[in-house]
Each structure stands twice: as structure tokens, then as C-alpha cells.
N, CA, C and O atoms as a GROMACS GRO file, in nm:
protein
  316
    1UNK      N    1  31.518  -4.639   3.724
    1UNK     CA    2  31.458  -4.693   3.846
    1UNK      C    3  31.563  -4.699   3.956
    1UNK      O    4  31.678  -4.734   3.930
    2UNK      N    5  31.524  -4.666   4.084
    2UNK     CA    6  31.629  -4.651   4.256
    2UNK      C    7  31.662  -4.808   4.248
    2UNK      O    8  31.582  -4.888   4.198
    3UNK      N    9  31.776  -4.841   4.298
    3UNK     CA   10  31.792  -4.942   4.319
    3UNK      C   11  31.744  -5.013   4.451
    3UNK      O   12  31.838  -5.016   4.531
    4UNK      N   13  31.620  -5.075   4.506
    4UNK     CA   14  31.601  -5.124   4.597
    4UNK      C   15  31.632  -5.274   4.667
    4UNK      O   16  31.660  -5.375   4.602
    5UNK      N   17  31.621  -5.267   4.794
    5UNK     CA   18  31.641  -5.448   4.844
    5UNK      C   19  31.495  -5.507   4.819
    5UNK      O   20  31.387  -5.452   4.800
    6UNK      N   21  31.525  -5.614   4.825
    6UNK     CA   22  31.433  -5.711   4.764
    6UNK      C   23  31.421  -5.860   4.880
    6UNK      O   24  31.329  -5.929   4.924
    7UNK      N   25  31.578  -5.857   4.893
    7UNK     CA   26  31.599  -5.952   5.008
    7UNK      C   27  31.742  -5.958   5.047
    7UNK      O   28  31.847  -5.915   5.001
    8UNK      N   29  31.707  -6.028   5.149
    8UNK     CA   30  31.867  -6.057   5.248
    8UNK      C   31  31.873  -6.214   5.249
    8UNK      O   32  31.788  -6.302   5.245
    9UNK      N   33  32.015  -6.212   5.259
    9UNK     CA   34  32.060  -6.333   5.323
    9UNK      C   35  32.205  -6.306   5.405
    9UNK      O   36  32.254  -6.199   5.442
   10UNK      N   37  32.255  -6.444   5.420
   10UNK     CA   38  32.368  -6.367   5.538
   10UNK      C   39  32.445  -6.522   5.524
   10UNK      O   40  32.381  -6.627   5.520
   11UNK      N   41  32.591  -6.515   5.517
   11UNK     CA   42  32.689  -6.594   5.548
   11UNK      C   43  32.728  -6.604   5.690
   11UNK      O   44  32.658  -6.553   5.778
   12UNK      N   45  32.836  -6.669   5.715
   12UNK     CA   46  32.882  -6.633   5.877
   12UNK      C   47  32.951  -6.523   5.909
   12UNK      O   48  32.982  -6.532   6.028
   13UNK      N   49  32.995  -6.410   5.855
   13UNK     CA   50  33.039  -6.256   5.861
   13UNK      C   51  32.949  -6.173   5.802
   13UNK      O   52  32.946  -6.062   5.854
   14UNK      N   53  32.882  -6.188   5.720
   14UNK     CA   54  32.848  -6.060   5.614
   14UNK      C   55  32.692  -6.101   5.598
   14UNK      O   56  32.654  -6.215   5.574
   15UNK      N   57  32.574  -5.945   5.621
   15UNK     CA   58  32.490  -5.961   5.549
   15UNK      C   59  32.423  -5.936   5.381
   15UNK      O   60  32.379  -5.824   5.355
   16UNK      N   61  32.422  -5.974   5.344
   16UNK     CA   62  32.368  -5.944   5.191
   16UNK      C   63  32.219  -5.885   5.149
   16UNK      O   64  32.116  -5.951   5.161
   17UNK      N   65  32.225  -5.739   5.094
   17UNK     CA   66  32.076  -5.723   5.070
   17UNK      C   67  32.123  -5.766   4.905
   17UNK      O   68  32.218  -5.741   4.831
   18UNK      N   69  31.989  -5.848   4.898
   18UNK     CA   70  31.986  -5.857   4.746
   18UNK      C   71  31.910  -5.711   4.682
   18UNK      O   72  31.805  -5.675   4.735
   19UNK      N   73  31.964  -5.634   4.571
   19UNK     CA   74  31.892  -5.550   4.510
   19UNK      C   75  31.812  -5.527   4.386
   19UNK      O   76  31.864  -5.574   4.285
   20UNK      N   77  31.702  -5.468   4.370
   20UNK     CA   78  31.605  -5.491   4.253
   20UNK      C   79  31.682  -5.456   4.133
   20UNK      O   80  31.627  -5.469   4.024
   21UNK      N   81  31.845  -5.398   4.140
   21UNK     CA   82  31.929  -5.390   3.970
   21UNK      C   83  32.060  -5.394   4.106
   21UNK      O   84  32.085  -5.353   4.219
   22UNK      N   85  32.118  -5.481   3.982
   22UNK     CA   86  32.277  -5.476   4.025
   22UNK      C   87  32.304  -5.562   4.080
   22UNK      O   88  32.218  -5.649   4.085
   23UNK      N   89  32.444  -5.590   4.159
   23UNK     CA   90  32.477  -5.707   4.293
   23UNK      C   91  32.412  -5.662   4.364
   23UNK      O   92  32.362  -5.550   4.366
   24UNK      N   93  32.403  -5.786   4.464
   24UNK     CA   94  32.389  -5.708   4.655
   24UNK      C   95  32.476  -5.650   4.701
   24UNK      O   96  32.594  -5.660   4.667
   25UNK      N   97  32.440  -5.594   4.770
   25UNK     CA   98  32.525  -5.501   4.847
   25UNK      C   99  32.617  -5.608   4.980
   25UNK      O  100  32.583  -5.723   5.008
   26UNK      N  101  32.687  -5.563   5.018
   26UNK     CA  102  32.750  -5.654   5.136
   26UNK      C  103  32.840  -5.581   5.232
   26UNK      O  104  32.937  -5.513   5.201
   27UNK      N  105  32.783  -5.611   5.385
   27UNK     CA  106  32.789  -5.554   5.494
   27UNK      C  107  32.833  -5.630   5.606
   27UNK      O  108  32.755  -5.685   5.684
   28UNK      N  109  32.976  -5.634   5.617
   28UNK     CA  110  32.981  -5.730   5.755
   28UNK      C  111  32.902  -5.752   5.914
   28UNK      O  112  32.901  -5.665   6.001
   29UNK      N  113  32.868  -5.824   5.922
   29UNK     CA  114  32.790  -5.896   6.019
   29UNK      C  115  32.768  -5.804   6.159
   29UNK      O  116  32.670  -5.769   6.225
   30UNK      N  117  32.952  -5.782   6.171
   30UNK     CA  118  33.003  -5.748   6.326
   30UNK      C  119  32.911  -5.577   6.321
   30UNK      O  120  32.908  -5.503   6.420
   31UNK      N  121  32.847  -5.544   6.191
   31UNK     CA  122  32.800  -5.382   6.219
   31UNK      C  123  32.652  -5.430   6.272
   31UNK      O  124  32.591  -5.333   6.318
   32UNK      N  125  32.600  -5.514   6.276
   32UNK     CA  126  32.465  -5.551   6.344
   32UNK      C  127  32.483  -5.631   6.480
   32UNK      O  128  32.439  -5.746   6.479
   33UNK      N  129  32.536  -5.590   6.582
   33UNK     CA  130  32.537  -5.740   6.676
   33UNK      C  131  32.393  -5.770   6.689
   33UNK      O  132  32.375  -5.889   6.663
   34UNK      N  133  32.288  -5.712   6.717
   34UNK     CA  134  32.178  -5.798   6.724
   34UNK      C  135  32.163  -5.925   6.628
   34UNK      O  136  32.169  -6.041   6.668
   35UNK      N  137  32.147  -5.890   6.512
   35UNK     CA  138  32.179  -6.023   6.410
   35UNK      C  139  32.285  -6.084   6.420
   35UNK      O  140  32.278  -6.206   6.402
   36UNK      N  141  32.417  -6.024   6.451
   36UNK     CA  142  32.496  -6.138   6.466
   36UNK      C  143  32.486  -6.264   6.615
   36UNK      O  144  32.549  -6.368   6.636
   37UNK      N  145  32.389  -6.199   6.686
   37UNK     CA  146  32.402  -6.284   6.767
   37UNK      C  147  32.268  -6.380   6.779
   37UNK      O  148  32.240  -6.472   6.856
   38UNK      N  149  32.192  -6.314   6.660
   38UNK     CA  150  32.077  -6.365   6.586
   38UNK      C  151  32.111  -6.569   6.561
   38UNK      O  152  32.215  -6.623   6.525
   39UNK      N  153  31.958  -6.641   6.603
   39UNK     CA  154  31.990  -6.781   6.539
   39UNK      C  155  31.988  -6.735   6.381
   39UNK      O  156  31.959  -6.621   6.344
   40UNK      N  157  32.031  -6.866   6.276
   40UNK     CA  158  31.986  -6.851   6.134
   40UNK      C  159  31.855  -6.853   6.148
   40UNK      O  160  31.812  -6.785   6.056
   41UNK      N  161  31.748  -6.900   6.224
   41UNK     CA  162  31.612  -6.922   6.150
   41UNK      C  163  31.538  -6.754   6.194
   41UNK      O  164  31.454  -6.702   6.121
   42UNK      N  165  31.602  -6.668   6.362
   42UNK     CA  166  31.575  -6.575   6.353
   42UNK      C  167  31.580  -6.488   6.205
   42UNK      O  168  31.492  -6.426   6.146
   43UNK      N  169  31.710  -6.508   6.176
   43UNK     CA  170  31.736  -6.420   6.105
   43UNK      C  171  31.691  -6.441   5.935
   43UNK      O  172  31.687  -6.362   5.841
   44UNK      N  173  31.673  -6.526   5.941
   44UNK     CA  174  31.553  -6.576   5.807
   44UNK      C  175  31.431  -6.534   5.816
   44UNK      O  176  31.355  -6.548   5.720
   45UNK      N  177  31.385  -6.469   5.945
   45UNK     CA  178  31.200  -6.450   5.966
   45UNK      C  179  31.242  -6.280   5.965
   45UNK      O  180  31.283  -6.209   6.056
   46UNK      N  181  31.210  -6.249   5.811
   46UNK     CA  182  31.208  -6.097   5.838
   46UNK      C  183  31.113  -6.031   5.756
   46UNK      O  184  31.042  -6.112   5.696
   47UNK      N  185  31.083  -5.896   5.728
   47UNK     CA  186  30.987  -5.869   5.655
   47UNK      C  187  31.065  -5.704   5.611
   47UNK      O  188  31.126  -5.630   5.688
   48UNK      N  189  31.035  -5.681   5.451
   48UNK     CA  190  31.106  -5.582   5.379
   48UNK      C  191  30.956  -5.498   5.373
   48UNK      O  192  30.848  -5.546   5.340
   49UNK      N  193  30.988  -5.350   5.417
   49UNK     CA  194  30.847  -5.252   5.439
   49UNK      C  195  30.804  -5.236   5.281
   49UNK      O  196  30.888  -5.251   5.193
   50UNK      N  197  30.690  -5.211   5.257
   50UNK     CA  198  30.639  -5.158   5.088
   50UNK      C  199  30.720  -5.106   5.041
   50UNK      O  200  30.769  -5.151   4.938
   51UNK      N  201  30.767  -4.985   5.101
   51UNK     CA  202  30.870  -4.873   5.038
   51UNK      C  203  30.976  -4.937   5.036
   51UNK      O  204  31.050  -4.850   4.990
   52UNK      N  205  31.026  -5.005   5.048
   52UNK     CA  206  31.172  -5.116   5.040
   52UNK      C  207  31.276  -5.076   5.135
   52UNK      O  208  31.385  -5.130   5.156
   53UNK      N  209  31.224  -4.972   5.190
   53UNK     CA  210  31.369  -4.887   5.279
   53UNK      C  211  31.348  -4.904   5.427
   53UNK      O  212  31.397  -4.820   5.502
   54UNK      N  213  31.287  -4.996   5.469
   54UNK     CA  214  31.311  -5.107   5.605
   54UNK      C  215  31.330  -5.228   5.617
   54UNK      O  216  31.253  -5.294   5.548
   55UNK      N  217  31.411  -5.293   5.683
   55UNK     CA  218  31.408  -5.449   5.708
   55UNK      C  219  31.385  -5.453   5.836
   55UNK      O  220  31.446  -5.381   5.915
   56UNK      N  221  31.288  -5.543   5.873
   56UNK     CA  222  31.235  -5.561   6.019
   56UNK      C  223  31.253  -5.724   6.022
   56UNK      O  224  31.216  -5.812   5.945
   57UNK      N  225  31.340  -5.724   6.168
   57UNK     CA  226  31.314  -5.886   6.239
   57UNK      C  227  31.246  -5.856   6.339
   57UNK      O  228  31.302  -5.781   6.419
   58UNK      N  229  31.112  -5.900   6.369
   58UNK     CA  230  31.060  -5.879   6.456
   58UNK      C  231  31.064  -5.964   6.572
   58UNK      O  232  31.053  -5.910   6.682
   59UNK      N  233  31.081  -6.112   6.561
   59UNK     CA  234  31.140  -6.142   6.664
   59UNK      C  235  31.295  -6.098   6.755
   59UNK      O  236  31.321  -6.111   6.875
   60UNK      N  237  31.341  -6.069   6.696
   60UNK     CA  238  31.473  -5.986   6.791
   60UNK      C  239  31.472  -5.823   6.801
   60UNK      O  240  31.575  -5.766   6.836
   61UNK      N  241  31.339  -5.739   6.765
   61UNK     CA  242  31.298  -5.632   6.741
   61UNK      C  243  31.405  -5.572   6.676
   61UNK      O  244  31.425  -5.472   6.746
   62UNK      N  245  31.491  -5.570   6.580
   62UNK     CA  246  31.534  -5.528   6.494
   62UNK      C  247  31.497  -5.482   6.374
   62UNK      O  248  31.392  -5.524   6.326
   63UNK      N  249  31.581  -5.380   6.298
   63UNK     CA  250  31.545  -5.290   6.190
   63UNK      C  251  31.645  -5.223   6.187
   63UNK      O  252  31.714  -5.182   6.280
   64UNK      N  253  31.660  -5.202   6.020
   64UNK     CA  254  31.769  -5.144   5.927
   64UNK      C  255  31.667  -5.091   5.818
   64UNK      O  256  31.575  -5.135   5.749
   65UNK      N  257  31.764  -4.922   5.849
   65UNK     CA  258  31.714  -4.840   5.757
   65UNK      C  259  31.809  -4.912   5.590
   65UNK      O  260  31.922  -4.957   5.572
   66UNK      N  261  31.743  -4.899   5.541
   66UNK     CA  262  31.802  -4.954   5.408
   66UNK      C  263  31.884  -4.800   5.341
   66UNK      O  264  32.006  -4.811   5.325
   67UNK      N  265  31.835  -4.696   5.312
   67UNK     CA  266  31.877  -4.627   5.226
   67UNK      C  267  31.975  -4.550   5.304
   67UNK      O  268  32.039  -4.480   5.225
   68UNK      N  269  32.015  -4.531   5.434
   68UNK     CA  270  32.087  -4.524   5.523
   68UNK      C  271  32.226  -4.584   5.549
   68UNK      O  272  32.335  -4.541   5.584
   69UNK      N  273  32.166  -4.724   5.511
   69UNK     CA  274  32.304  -4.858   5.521
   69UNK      C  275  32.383  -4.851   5.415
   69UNK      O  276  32.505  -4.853   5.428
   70UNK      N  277  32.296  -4.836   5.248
   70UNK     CA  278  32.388  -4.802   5.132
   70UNK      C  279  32.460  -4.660   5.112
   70UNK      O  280  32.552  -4.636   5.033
   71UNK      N  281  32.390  -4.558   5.213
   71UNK     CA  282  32.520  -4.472   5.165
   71UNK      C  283  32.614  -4.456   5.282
   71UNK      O  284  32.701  -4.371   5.265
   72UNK      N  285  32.614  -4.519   5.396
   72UNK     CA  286  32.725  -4.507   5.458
   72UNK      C  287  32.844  -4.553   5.414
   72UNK      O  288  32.865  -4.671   5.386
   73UNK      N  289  32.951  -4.432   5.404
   73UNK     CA  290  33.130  -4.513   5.415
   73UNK      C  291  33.209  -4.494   5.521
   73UNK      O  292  33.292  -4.404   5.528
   74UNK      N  293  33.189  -4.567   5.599
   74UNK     CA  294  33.300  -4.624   5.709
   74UNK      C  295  33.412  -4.528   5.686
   74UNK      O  296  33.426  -4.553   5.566
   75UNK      N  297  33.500  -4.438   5.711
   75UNK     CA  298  33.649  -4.359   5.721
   75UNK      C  299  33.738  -4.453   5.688
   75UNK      O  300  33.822  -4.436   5.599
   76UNK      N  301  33.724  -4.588   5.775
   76UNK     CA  302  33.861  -4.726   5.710
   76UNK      C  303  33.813  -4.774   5.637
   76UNK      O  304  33.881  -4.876   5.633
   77UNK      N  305  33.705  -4.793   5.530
   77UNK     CA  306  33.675  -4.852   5.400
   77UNK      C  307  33.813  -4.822   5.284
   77UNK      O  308  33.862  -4.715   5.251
   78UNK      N  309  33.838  -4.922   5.255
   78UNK     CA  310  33.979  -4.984   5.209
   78UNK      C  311  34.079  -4.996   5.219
   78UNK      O  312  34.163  -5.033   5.137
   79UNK      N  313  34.089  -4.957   5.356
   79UNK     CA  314  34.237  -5.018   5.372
   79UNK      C  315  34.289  -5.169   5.457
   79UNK      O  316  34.408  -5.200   5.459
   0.00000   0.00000   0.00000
């Protein structure tokens, strides 16, 4: 089975998709400014599409391709 999101949450840097196998995945904050400049309760009102491979806030008209976000690598990823 694909590993899909299921849900998000978010600290004060980093968002977290939770996934249907495995950890969440984790994505610092500063790559969304809309959400980062998101309230918490915005960013708690969201909705994951059937196919699992959208997250929509519709109050701040935002959206993240999901299967998009997990395979990007950044060029400075680890150093």
C-alpha cells in the first residue's frame, strides 16, 4: 500500500503530515509562508482531498500538493 497523509499538524517551525504507514513526514514551516503566517485555528481548519494527494485551507486559500511535497529534495538537504 502508497504511503498516504492522513493528517497534519504543525509546531512553531515545521509542518507534519501524519502518514497512513510510517512517521510523518516533516517540512519546515518557512517553505509555506501562507501557513506560516497562518493563525493556529486557521491552520487547524483544513480538509485532506479523497485521493489523499491535496491539503486544502480554505480559509487562507491554500493547498499542497502532497505527492509533490514528499518527493522534493531541496540541493542543501543536509548540510
Amino acid at each position: 500500500m502508497e504511503r498516504t497523509a492522513v493528517d497534519v499538524h504543525f509546531d512553531s517551525v515545521h509542518l507534519f503530515l501524519d502518514m497512513s504507514e510510517g512517521p510523518a513526514a516533516q517540512f519546515p514551516l518557512d517553505w509555506f509562508p501562507v501557513l506560516q503566517a497562518a493563525t493556529a485555528a486557521e491552520r487547524e481548519h483544513f480538509a485532506i482531498s479523497l485521493d489523499h494527494e491535496q491539503i486544502f485551507w480554505p480559509e487562507i486559500d491554500e493547498d499542497v500538493n502532497v505527492p509533490a511535497l514528499l518527493s522534493y529534495r531541496p540541493e542543501s538537504a543536509g548540510r
